[in-house]
C-alpha positions as CSV (number, residue, x, y, z in Angstrom):
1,X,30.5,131.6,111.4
2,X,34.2,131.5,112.5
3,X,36.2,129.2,111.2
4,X,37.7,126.9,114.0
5,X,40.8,125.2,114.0
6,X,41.2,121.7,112.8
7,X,40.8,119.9,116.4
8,X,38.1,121.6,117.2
9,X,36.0,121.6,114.0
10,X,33.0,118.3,113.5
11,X,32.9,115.3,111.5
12,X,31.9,116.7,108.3
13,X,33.8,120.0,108.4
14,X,36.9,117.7,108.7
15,X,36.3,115.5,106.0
16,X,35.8,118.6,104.0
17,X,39.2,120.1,105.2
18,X,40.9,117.2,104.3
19,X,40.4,117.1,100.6
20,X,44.0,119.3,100.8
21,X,45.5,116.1,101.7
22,X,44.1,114.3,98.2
23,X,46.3,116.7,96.1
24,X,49.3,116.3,97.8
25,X,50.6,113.2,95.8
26,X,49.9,115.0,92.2
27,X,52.2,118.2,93.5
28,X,55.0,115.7,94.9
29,X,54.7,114.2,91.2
30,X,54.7,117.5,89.7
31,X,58.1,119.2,92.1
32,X,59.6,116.2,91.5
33,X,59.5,115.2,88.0
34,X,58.0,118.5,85.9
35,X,59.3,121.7,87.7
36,X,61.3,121.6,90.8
37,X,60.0,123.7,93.9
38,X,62.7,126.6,94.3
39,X,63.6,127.2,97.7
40,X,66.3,130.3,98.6
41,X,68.7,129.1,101.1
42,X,69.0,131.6,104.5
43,X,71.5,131.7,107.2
44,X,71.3,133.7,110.2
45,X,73.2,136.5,110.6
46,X,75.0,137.0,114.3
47,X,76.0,141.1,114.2
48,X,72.2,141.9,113.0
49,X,70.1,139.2,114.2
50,X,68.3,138.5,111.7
51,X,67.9,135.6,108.9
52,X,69.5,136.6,105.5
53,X,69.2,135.2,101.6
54,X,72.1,133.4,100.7
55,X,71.5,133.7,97.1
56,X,71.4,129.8,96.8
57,X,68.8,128.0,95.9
58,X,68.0,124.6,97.0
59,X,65.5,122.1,95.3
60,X,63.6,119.9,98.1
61,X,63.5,116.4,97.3
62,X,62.5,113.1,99.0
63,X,60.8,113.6,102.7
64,X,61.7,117.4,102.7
65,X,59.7,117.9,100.0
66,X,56.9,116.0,101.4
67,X,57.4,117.4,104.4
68,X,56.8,120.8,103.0
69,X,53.5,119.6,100.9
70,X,51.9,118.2,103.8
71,X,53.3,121.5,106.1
72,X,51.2,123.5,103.5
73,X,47.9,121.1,103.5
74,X,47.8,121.3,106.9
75,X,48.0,125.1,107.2
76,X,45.0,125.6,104.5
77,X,43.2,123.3,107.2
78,X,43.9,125.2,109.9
79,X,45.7,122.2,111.7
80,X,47.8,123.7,114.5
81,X,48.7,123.3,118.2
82,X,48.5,125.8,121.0
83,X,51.5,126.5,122.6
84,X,49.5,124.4,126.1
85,X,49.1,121.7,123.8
86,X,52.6,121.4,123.2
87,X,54.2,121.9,126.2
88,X,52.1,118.9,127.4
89,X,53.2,117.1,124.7
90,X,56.8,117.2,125.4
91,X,56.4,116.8,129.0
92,X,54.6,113.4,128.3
93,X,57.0,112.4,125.8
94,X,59.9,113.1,128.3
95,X,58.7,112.0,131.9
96,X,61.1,109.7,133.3
């Protein structure tokens, strides 16, 4: 059986999927209070092209680190858009 994408998945497969969401308040609790998340900074580099390490590292706090929890729940249950899907999106969101 191949494992469909979030949208297109049945009742019961998504409430399955979503018990990534549960755990997501314990591992804010956790990054925030017991052992910050460590995130490397990177800044993009003109003459290459490509993204570099800064060396600095950056602990996400508040909505960034939710942000990034929820990201992460969502990719484990395979919770994307197609590109389509988007495009409508922003068309709808800015028809005049």
């Amino acid at each position: 059986m191949k494992n469909k994408r979030f949208q297109d998945s049945s009742f019961i497969v998504k409430m399955w999927r979503y018990r990534y969401y549960i755990i997501i308040p314990f591992k804010y609790f956790w990054f925030n209070h017991i052992k910050p998340m460590k995130v490397i900074e990177t800044r993009f580099n003109e003459e290459s092209g490509f993204v570099e390490d800064t060396d600095n590292i950056h602990n996400p706090k508040g909505k960034e680190l939710w942000g990034i929890l929820v990201g992460g729940a969502q990719h484990k249950m395979k919770w994307y858009w197609t590109s389509e899907e988007v495009f409508n999106r922003i068309k709808e969101k800015f028809k005049v």
